[in-house]
N, C-alpha and C positions, 0 to 999 in steps of 0.2 A: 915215071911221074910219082911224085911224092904231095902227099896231102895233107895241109897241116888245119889242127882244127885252134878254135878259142869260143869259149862258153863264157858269155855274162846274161847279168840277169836284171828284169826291171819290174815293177808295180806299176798299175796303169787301170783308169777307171775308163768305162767304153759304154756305149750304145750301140743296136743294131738293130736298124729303122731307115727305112725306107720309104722318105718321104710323097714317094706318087702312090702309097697306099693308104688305106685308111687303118687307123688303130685296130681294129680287132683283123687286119688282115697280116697285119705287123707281130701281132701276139699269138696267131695261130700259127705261123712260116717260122719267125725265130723263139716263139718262147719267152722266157726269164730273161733273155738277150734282149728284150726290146724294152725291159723295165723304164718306165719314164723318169726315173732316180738316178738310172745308171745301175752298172755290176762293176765290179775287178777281178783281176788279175795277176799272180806273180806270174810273167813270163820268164820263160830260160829261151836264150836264142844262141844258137850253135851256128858259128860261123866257118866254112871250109876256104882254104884256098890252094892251089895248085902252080905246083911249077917244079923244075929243077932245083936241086940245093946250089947256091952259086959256089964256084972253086973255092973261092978268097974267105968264105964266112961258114960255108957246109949250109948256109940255111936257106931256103925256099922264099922266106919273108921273119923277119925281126916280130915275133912273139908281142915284143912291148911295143911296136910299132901296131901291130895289127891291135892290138887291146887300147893303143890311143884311138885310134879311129873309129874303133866299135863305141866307146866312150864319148866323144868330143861330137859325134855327129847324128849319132842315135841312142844310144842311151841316155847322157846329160838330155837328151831334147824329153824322152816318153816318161822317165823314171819320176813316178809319184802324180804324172799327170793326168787330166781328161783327155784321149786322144782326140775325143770328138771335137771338142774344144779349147784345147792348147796348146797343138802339134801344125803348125804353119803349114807342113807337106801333107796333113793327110785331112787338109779343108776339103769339103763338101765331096769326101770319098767316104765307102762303106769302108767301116772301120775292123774288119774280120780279120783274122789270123792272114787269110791268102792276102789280102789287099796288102797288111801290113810290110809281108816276106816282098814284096814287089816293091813297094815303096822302099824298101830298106834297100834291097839290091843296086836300085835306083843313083842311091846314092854312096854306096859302101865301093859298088863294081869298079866306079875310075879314083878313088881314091887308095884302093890296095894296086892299081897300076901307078901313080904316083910313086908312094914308097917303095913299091917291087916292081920294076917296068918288065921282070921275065916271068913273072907270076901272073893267075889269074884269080879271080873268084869263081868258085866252084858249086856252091851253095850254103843257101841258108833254112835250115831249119827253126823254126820257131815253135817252141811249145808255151799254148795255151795253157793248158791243165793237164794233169798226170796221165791223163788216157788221151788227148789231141793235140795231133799236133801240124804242121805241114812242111813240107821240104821243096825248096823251088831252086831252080838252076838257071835261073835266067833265060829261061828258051820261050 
């Protein structure tokens, strides 16, 4: 099994509020995260996928394929935006590092079967900030 990776990156402004609490139960659980202004974001999101290299090409999945798709279906969507409020797929969800890796899988998983029908996704990592980050495999 050979595993191929692609890093892009996006800015993104978020809240993290939980609206069956009240504010100071919001400000004690998450913090600075529940600013009513909002915070930001440079994420870096590493994306993995899996498979054999095919005979005909040596390759697993087409690089530029995989970095269109990371592009076209989640980055062009988050990059520079308010996730809380201008992201169609991540309405009336908590908008946290894990929720996002899931949402993203959501939709990254059958479009790298698309372009690579012998390949799979493997995981995605997403970093927050230089010390957090999360890694999800679809399970």
């Amino acid at each position: 099994m050979i595993y191929i990776n692609r890093r892009e990156f996006f800015n993104a402004a978020h809240k993290l509020y939980n609206p069956k609490w009240t504010k100071e139960q919001n400000e004690d659980f998450f913090g600075p995260c529940a600013n009513e202004n909002w915070h930001g974001h440079n994420f870096e999101m590493l994306v993995t996928v899996k498979g054999l290299p095919d005979p005909d090409t040596g390759y697993v999945m087409n690089m530029k394929d995989l970095g269109k798709i990371m592009n076209e279906f989640i980055i062009d969507k988050v990059d520079h935006k308010n996730l809380n409020l201008d992201v169609d797929f991540l309405k009336d969800k908590m908008t946290s590092c894990e929720t996002l890796a899931i949402e993203f899988w959501k939709i990254l998983a059958p479009k790298v079967k698309e372009f690579a029908p012998n390949a799979d996704l493997h995981c995605i990592e997403l970093h927050e900030t230089r010390k957090n980050f999360v890694q999800y495999y679809g399970e």
